[in-house]
C-alpha positions as CSV (number, residue, x, y, z in Angstrom):
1,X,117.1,79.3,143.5
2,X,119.5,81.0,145.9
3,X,122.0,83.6,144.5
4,X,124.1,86.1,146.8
5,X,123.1,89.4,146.7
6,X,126.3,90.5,147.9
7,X,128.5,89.7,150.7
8,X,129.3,92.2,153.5
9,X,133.4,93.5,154.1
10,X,134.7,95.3,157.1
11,X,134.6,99.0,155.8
12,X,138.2,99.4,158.1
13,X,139.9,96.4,155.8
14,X,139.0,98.2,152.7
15,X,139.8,101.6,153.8
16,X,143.4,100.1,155.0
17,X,144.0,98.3,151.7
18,X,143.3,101.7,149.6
19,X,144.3,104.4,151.7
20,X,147.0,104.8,149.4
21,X,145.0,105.5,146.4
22,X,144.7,109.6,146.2
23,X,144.1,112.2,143.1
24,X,146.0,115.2,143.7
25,X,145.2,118.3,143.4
26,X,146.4,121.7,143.6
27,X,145.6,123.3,146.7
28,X,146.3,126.7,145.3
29,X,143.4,126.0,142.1
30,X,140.4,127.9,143.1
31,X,138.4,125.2,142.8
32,X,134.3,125.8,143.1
33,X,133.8,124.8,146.6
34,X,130.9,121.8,145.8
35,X,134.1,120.2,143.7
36,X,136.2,120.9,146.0
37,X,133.9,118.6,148.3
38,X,134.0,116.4,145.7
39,X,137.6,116.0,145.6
40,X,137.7,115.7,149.2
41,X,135.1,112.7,149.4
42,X,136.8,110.9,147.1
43,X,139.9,111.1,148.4
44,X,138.7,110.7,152.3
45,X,135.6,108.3,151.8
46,X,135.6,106.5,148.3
47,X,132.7,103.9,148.6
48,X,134.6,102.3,145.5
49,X,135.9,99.6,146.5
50,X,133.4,98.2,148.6
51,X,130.7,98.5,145.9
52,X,133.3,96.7,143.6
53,X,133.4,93.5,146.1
54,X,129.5,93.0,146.2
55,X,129.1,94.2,142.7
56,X,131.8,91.9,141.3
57,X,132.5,89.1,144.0
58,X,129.0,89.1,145.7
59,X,126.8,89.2,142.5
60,X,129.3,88.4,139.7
61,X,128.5,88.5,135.9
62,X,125.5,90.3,134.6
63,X,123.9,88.7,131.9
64,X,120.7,89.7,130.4
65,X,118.0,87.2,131.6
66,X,119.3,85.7,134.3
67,X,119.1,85.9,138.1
68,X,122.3,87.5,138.7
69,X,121.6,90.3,136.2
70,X,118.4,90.9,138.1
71,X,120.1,90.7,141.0
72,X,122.4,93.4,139.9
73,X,119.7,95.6,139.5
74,X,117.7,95.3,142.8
75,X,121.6,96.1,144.7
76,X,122.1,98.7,142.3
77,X,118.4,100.4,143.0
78,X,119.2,99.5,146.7
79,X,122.3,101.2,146.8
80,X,120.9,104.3,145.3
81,X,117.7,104.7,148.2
82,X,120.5,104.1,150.9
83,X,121.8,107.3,150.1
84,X,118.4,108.9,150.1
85,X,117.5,109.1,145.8
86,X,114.6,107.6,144.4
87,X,115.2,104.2,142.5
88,X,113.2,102.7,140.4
89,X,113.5,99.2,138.0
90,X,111.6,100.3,134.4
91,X,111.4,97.1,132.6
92,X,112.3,97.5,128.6
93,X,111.5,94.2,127.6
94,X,112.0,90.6,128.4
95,X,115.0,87.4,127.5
96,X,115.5,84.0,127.6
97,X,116.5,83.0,131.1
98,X,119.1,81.1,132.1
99,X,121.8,80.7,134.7
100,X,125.2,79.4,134.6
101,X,126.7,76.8,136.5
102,X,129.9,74.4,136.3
103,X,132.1,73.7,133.4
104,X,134.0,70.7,133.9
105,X,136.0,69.3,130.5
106,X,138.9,66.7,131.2
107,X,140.5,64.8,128.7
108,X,140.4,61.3,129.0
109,X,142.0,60.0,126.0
110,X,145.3,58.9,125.2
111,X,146.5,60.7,128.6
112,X,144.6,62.4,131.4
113,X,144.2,66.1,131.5
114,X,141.7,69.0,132.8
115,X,140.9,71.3,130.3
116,X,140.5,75.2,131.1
117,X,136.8,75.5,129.7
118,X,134.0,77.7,129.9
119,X,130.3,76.6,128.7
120,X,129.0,79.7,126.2
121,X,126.4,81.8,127.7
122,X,122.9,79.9,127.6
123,X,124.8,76.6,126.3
124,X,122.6,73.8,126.8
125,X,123.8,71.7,129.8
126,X,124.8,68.1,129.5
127,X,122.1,66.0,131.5
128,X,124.6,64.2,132.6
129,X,128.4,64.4,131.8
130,X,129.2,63.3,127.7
131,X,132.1,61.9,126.8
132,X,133.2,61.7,123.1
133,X,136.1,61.7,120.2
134,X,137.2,65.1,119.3
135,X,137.3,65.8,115.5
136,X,138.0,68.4,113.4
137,X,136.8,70.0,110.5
138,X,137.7,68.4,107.1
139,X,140.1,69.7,104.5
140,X,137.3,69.8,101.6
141,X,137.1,73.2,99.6
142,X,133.6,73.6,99.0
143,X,129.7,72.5,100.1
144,X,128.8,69.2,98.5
145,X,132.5,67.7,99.9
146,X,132.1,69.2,104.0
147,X,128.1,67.6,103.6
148,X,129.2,64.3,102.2
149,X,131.4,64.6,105.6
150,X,128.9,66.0,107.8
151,X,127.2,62.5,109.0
152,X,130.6,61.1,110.3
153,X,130.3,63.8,112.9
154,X,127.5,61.8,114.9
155,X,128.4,61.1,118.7
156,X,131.6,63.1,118.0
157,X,132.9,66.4,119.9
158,X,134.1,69.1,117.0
159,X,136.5,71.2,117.3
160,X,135.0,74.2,115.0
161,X,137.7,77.5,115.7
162,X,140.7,77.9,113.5
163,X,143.6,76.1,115.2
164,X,146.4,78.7,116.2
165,X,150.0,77.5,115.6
166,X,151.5,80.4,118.1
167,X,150.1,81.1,121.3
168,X,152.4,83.9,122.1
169,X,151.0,87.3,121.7
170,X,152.4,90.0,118.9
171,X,154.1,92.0,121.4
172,X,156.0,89.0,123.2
173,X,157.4,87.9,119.6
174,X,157.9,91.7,118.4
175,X,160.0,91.6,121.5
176,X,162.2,88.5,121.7
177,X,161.9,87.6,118.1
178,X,163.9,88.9,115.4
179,X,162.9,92.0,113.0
180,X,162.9,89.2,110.0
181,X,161.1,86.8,111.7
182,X,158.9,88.5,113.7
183,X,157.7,90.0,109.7
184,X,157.6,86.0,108.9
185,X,155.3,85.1,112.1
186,X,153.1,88.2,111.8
187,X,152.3,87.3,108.1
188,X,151.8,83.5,108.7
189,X,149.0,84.4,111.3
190,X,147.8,87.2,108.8
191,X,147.8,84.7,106.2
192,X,146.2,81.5,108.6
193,X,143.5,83.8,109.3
194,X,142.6,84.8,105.8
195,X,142.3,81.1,105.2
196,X,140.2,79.8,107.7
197,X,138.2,82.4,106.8
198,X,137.8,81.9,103.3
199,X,137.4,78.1,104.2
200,X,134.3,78.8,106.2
201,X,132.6,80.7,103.5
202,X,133.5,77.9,100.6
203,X,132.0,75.2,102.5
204,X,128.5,77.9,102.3
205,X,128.4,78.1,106.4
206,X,128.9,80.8,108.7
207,X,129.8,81.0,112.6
208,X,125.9,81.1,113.6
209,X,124.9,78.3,110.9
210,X,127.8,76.0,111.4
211,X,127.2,75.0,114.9
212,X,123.7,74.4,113.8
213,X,124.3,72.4,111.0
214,X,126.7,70.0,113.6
215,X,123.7,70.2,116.0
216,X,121.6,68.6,113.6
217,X,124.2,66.1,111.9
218,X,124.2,64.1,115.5
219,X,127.4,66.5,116.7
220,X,127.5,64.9,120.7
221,X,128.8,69.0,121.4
222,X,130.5,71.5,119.9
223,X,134.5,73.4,121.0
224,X,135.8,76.9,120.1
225,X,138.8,78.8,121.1
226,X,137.6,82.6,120.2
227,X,141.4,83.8,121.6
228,X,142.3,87.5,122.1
229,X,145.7,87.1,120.8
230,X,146.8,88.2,124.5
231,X,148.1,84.9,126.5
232,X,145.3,83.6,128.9
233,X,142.2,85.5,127.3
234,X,139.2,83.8,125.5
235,X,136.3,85.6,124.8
236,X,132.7,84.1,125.9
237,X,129.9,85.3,124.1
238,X,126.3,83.0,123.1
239,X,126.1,79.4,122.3
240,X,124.6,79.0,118.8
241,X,123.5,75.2,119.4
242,X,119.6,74.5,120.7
243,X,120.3,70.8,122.6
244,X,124.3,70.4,122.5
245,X,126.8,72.0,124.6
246,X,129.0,74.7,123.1
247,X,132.4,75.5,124.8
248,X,134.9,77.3,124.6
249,X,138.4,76.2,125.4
250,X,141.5,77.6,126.1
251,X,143.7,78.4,123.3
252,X,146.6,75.8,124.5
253,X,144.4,73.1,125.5
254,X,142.6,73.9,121.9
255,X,145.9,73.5,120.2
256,X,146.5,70.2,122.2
257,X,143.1,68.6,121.3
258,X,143.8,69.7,117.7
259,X,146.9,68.5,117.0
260,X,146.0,65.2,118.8
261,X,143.1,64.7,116.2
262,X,145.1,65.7,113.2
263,X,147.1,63.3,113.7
264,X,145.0,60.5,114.7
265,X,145.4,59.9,118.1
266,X,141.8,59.8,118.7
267,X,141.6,61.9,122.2
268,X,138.5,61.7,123.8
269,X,137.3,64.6,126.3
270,X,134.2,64.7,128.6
271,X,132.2,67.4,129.5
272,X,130.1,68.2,132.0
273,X,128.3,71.4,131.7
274,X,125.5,72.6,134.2
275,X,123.7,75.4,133.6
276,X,119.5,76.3,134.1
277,X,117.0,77.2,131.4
278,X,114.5,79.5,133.1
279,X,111.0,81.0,132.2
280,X,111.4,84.2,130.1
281,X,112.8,86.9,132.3
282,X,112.2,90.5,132.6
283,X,114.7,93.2,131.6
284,X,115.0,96.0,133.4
285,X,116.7,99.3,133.4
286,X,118.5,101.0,137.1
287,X,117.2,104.4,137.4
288,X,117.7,106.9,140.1
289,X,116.5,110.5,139.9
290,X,117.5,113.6,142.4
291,X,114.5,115.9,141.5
292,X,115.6,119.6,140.1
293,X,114.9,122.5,142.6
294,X,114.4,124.8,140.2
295,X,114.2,123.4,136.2
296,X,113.0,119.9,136.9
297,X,111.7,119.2,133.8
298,X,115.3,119.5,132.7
299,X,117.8,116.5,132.4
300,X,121.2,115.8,133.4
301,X,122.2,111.9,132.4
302,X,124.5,109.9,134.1
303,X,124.3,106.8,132.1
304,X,126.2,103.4,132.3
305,X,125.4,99.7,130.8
306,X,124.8,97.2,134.5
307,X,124.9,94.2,132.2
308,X,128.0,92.1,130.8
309,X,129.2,89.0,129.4
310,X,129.5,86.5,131.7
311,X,133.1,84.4,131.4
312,X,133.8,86.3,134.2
313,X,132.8,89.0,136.8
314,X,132.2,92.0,133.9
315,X,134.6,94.3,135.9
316,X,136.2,96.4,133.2
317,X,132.8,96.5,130.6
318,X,131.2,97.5,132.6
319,X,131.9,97.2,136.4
320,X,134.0,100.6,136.3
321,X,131.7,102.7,134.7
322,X,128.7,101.5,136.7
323,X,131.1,101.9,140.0
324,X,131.7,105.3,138.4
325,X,128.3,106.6,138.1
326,X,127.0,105.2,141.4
327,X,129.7,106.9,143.4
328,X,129.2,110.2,141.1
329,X,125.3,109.8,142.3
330,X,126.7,109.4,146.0
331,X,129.0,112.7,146.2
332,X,126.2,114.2,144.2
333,X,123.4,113.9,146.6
334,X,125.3,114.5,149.4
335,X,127.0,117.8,148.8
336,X,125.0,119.3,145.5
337,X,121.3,120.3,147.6
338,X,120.1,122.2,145.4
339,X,120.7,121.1,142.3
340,X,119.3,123.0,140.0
341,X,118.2,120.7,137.0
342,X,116.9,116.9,137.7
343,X,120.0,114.3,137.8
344,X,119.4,110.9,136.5
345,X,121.2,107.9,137.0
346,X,120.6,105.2,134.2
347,X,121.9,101.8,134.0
348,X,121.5,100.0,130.9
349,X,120.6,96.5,130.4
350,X,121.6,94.3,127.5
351,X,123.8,97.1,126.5
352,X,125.9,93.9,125.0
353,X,123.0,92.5,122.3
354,X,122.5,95.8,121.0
355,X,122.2,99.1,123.4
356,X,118.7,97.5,124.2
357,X,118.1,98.8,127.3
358,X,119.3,102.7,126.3
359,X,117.1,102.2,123.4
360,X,114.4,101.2,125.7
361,X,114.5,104.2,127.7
362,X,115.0,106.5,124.9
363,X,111.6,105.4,123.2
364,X,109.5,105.1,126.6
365,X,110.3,108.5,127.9
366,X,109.8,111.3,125.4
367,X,109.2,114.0,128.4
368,X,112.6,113.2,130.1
369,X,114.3,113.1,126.5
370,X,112.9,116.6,125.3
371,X,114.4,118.2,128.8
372,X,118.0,116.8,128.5
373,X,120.3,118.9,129.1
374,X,123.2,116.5,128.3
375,X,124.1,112.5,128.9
376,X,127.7,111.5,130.1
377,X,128.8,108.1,129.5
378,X,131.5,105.8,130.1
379,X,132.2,102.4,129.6
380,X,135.4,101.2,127.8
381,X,138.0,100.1,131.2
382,X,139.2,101.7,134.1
383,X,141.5,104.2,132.7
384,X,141.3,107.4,133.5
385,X,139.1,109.6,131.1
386,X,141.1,111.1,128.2
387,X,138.9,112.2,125.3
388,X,136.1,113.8,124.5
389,X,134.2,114.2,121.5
390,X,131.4,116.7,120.5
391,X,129.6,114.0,118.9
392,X,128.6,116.1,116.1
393,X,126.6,118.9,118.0
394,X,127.9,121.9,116.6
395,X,128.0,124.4,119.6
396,X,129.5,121.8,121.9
397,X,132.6,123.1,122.5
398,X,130.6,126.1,123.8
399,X,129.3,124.3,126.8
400,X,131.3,121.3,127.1
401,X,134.6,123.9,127.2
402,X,133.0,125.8,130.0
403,X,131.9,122.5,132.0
404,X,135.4,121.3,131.6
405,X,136.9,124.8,133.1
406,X,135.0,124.0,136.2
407,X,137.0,120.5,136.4
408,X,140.1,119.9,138.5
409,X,143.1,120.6,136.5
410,X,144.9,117.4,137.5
411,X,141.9,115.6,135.9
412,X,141.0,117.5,133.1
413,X,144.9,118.0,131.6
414,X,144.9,114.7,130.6
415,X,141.8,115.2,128.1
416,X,141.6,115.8,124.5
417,X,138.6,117.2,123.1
418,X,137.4,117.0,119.7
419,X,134.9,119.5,118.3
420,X,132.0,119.1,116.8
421,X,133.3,115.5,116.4
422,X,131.2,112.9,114.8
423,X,128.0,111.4,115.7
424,X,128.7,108.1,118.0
425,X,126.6,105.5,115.8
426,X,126.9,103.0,118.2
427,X,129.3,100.9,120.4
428,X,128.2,101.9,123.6
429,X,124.8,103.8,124.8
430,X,125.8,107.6,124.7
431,X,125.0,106.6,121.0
432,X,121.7,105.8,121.8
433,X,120.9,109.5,122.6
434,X,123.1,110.9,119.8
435,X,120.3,109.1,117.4
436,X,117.5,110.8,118.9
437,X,119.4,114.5,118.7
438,X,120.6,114.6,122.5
439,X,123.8,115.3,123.4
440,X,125.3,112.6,124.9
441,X,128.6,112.4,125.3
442,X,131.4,109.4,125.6
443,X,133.8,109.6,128.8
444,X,136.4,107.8,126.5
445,X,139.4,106.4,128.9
446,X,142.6,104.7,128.5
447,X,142.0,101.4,127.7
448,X,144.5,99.5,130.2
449,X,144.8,96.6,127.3
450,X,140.8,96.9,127.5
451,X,140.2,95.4,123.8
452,X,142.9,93.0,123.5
453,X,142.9,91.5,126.9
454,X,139.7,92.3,129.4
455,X,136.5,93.3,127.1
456,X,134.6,90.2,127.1
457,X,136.9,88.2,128.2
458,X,137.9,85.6,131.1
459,X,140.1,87.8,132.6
460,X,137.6,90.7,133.2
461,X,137.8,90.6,136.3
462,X,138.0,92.6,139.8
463,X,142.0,92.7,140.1
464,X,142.0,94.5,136.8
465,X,140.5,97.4,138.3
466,X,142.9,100.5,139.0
467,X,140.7,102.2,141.3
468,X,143.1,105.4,140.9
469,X,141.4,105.7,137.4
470,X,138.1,105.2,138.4
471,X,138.2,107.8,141.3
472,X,139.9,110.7,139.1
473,X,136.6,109.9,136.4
474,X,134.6,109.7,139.5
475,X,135.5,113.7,140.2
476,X,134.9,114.1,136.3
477,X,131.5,112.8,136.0
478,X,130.7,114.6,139.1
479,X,132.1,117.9,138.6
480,X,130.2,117.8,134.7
481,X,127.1,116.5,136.1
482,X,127.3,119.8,138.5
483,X,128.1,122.3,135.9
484,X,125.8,121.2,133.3
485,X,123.4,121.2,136.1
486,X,124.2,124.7,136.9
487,X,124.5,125.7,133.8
488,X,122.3,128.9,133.2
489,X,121.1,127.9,129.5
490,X,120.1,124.7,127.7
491,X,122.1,122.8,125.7
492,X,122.0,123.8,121.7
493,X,121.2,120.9,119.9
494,X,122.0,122.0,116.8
495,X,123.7,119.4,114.3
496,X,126.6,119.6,111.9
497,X,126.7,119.4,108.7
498,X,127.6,115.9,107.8
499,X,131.0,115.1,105.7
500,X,131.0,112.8,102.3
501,X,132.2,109.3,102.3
502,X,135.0,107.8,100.3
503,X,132.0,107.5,97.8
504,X,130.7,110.8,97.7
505,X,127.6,110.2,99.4
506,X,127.1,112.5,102.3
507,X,126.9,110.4,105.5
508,X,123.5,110.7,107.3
509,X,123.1,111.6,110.9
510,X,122.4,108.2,112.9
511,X,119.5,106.7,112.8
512,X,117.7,106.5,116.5
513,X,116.6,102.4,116.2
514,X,114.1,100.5,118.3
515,X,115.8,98.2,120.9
516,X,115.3,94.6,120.7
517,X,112.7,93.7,123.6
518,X,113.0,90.0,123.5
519,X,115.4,87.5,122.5
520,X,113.6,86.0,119.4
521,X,115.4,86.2,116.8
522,X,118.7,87.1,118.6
523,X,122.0,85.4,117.4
């Protein structure tokens, strides 16, 4: 099969369209002069945006075992040995491949409409295009009743989500609606919620035993609407049927669909869905490495995840930070010669089922762990960088406070610090390190509407990018990665002692986990 690798841009079109975008600062702070080179590259050469374009447009999503993802890798090692630093791909593990293709759904029945649609990741495709009755779940209230109803599902589309009766979000009605009602609204959805959820576990099912349950009833395919609760964004995450499509649908198409069934119209959809099983795939970590010139055995970790969710181009989780941390690696090697401890550039796959690919390198390379000197992370939008926690290493503040005096005041004003902070358990790979006693440290940013409207969503995508953000954490990263690396002693590792729980119990230090090297098992 053909993918693109990435497409090519004229370097003068880009550099025209983002001349604009600048971070200022002081020209009377006495700035080291390797940050100040920083500062000046990123203002007068950003290679940002045209790494976004084949990153994003050229190679798209990044899901773990398929070609794109792999892909994603082999431009990202490429990138890396263009600017003159080793690159290497260290496989973790393997995944189920798979590759996404077209999701058509139209309905057909009693009018004629195309749906907005999206096939779950590894969904199996439709051989050819099915078209079916949409039903919905019955109003029973516990097992025996929804199985005495489970047959009648054969050769019918379900529609299995909770059907949402507003699809405004709660900041459009907070605004427009009044105080009263907008307390009526907010506790009608509180209360829908509550329901459907209580619904699901009286009829003994849950979200990954449901669809399987329909699967085997005779169930010709299987609808969600997982909505954000922002207008326009679904989430896509994994299909949870074996032979059947599983889609998701748009929240007002949903609504439509539902509401047509519920009151027995009857509508009838069709859906064509194309998408590849493939042979198991490799997984494979990015990792570039500019050798120490004088403690080599002695780590400085730049660390992003490379993979995403794929209903749409990953750019936000995590585009940004791996945009970040490949331009950090740029300015790096170009005007840091000498640096003193070995920098290395990791990007994570299958970050998204489970910090695998952190994991993976954690537990493969005991040397390079025992020399770390400390791990900076980022991965939650393109907002600029704004806290930063101690992640539970006591003297932290020591050394992060003097790496963050060595910072650009324009960039570091905006951050908050807390110290010694609390252990990251998990959530994104920093915590992966945190586990295994290294310091590693979340670049935690503004989040831009990040959980609500981009993170794992449809609308993760390239034009959500404010490459202002990006290039002031670009000068961050950089400018830590430097005086860590300079830094004339090694990192204290020493850990705090841990606080109680609202139960008394003391709560205990992470726990460093295995990462999950295939996808048996995985729901």
């Amino acid at each position: 099969m053909r993918i693109n690798r990435f497409f090519a841009v004229p370097a003068v079109m880009l550099a025209t369209q983002f001349s604009w975008a600048q971070v200022k600062v002081d020209s009377k702070e006495n700035l080291n002069p390797i940050v100040k080179s920083f500062v000046d590259e990123v203002n007068n050469n950003s290679q940002l945006e045209g790494m976004a374009y084949e990153l994003l447009d050229g190679i798209g999503p990044r899901l773990v075992g398929t070609p794109e993802m792999l892909a994603a890798n082999e431009w990202s090692a490429g990138k890396l040995r263009s600017w003159g630093i080793d690159a290497n791909l260290q496989q973790f593990g393997t995944w189920k491949g798979w590759q996404r293709g077209t999701t058509h759904v139209d309905m057909v029945f009693p009018r004629v409409k195309s749906l907005a649609a999206t096939q779950l990741a590894w969904s199996p495709a439709t051989k050819k295009a099915i078209e079916a009755e949409v039903v919905v779940l019955p109003k029973v209230s516990n097992k025996a009743e929804f199985d005495k109803w489970l047959p009648s599902v054969k050769g019918k589309i379900v529609l299995m989500a909770q059907y949402q009766k507003i699809g405004r979000s709660d900041e459009q009605i907070k605004e427009f609606a009044t105080p009263e009602l907008y307390e009526k609204l907010k506790e009608e959805k509180a209360q829908a919620a509550k329901d459907f959820t209580a619904y699901v576990k009286n009829i003994g099912y849950d979200n990954n035993t449901l669809p399987q349950a329909l699967e085997n009833a005779g169930a010709a395919g299987i609808a969600i609407s997982n909505w954000t609760g922002i207008m326009g964004a679904n989430r896509i995450f994994g299909a949870k049927t074996s032979k059947i499509p599983m889609i998701d649908i748009d929240v007002e198409d949903y609504g439509m669909l539902y509401r047509m069934a519920e009151k027995g119209a009857q509508p009838k959809i069709k859906i064509d869905a194309q998408s590849k099983v493939l042979p198991e795939a490799k997984s494979f970590n990015t990792i570039g490495m500019i050798k120490g010139k004088e403690k080599p055995e002695e780590y400085v970790i730049l660390s992003a995840h490379l993979d995403s969710w794929d209903g749409a181009q990953g750019a936000t989780d995590n585009g940004t930070g791996t945009l970040t941390m490949l331009e950090a690696m740029r300015i790096l090697k170009k005007y840091y010669p000498n640096n003193k401890r070995t920098i290395v550039l990791g990007l994570w796959g299958s970050e998204e089922q489970g910090l695998n690919g952190s994991r993976g390198f954690v537990a493969d390379n005991p040397e390079i762990i025992k020399g770390v000197q400390a791990v900076f992370n980022q991965d939650n939008g393109t907002g600029r960088v704004v806290n930063i926690s101690g992640q539970g290493f006591v003297k932290a503040y020591d050394y992060i406070g003097k790496w963050l005096d060595g910072v650009p005041k324009a960039v570091r004003s905006h951050i908050k610090t807390d110290f010694p902070g609390m252990p990251g358990g998990g959530g994104s790979d920093h915590a992966s390190f945190v586990a295994a006693g290294v310091p590693g440290f979340s670049l935690g940013s503004l989040n831009w509407g990040y959980f609500g409207y981009t993170w794992h969503t449809t609308k993760d995508t390239y034009d959500k990018i404010v490459f202002d953000e990006v290039k002031n954490n670009v000068i961050l990263t950089a400018a830590l990665a430097y005086m860590a690396s300079e830094d004339p002693e090694f990192t204290n590792r020493e850990k705090r002692t841990m606080p109680k729980d609202d139960k008394g119990e003391t709560i205990q230090w992470p726990e460093a986990k295995e990462p999950r090297r295939s996808s048996k098992d995985y729901k």
